[in-house]
C-alpha positions in Angstrom: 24.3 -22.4 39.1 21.0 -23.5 37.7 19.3 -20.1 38.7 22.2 -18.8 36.5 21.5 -20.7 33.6 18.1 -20.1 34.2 18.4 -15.9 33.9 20.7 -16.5 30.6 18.4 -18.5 28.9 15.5 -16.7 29.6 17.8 -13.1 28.8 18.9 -15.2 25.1 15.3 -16.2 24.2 14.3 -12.5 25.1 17.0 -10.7 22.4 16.3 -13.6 19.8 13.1 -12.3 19.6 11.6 -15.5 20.1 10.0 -15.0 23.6 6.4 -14.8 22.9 6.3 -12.5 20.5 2.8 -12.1 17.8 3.8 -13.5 14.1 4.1 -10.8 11.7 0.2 -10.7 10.9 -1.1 -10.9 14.4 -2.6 -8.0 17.1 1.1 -6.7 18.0 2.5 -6.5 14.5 4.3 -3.2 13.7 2.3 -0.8 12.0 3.2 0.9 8.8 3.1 4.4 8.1 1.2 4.8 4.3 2.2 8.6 4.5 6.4 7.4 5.0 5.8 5.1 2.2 4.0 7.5 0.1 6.9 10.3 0.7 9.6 7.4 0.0 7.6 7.0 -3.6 7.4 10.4 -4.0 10.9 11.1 -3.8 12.4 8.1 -5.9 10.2 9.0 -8.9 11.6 12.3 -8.8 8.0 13.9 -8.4 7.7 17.7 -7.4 6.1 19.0 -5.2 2.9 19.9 -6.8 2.7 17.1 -9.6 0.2 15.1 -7.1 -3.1 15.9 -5.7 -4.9 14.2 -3.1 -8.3 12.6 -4.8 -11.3 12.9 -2.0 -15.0 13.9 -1.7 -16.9 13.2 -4.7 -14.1 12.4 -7.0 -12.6 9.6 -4.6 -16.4 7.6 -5.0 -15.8 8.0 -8.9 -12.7 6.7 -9.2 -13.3 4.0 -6.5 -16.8 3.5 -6.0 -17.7 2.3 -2.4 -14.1 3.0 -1.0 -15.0 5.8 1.4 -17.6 3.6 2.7 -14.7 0.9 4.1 -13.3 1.7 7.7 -9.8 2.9 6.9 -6.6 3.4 9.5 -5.2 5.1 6.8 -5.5 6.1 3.4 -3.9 8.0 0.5 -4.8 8.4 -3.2 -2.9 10.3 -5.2 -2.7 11.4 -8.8 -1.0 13.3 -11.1 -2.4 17.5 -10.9 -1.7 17.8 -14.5 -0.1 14.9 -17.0 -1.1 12.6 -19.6 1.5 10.2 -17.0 -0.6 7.3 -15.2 1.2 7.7 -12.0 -2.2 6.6 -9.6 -1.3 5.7 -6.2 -3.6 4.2 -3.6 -2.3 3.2 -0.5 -5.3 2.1 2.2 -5.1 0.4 5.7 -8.6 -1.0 7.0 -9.7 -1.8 10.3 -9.3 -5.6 9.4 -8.3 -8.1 7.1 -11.8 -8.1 5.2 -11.7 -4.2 5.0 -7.9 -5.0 3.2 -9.9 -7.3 0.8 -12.9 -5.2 0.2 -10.3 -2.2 -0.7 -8.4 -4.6 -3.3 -11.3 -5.5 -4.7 -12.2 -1.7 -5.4 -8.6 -1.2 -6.3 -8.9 -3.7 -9.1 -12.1 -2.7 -10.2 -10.8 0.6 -11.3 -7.6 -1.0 -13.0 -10.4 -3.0 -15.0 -12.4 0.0 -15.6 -9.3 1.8 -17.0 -8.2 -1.4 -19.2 -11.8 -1.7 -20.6 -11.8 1.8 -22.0 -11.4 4.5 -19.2 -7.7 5.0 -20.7 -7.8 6.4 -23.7 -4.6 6.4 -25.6 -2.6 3.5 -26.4 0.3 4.7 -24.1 -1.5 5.0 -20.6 -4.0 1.8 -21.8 -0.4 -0.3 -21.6 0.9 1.3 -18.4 -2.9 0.3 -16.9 -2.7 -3.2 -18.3 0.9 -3.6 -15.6 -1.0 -1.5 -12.9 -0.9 -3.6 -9.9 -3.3 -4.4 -6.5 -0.6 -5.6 -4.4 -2.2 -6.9 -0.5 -1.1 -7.4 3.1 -3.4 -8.1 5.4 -5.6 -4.9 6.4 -3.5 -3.2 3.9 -4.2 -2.7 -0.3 -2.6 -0.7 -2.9 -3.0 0.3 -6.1 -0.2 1.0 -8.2 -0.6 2.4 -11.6 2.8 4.1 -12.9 4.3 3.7 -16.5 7.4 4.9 -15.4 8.1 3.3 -12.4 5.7 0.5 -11.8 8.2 -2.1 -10.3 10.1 0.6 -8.4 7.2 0.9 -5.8 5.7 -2.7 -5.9 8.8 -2.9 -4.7 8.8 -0.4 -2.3 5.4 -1.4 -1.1 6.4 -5.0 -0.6 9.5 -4.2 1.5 7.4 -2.4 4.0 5.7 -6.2 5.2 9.5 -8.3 5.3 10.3 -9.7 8.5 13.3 -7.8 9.4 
């Protein structure tokens, strides 16, 4: 009977999940996918195929000085190919926790750059002033989109909940 009880317990601590398992943050944590979330923006804004580019070589160190130099997992930077919109998405995943914070620190150094006088008219100068480094752990993004700012804060957020 006790070798019974035994095998249950053990069988209910494995299927709550509780059984050593890594916290959310640690070694085994789920990995996310930047391109699934970047397809998932893509396709609640509406944006067509062919409204964003991919930003890289020389034109990724001018936007984002020092980025390329950061060991990245992943990485994604998109813009608009051809609009007035601010729709700037940056989605990066270091090798570490301090590669996350170098990236944000980047990130934020190009939403100053565009509040300081890099954006021009009065309508992208207020969508830059809500543009957003939102963090994770290894992860940063930058998210710089008048028309749906929140939407993928959102989205980005969701991706780290404990399910």
């Amino acid at each position: 009977m006790k070798k019974r009880m035994a095998w249950v317990l053990a069988a209910l601590v494995f299927l709550s999940g509780c059984g050593g398992q890594e916290k959310e943050d640690g070694p085994e944590a789920a990995e996310v996918s930047l391109s699934d979330l970047y397809a998932g923006m893509e396709e609640s804004c509406g944006w067509e195929e062919g409204y964003m580019t991919s930003v890289d070589g020389g034109l990724l160190e001018e936007y984002y000085p020092g980025l390329p130099e950061i060991p990245a997992r992943q990485m994604i930077v998109q813009v608009p190919a051809m609009s007035s919109d601010v729709n700037e998405i940056v989605l990066f995943q270091g090798e570490t926790e301090e590669d996350g914070e170098k990236a944000a620190e980047i990130l934020q150094a190009r939403i100053d750059s565009q509040v300081d006088g890099g954006a021009w008219y009065p309508e992208t100068l207020e969508s830059w002033k809500k543009a957003k480094v939102l963090r994770e752990g290894a992860y940063a993004a930058l998210i710089a989109s008048g028309a749906h700012q929140e939407e993928l804060e959102e989205q980005f957020a969701l991706q780290f909940q404990a399910e």
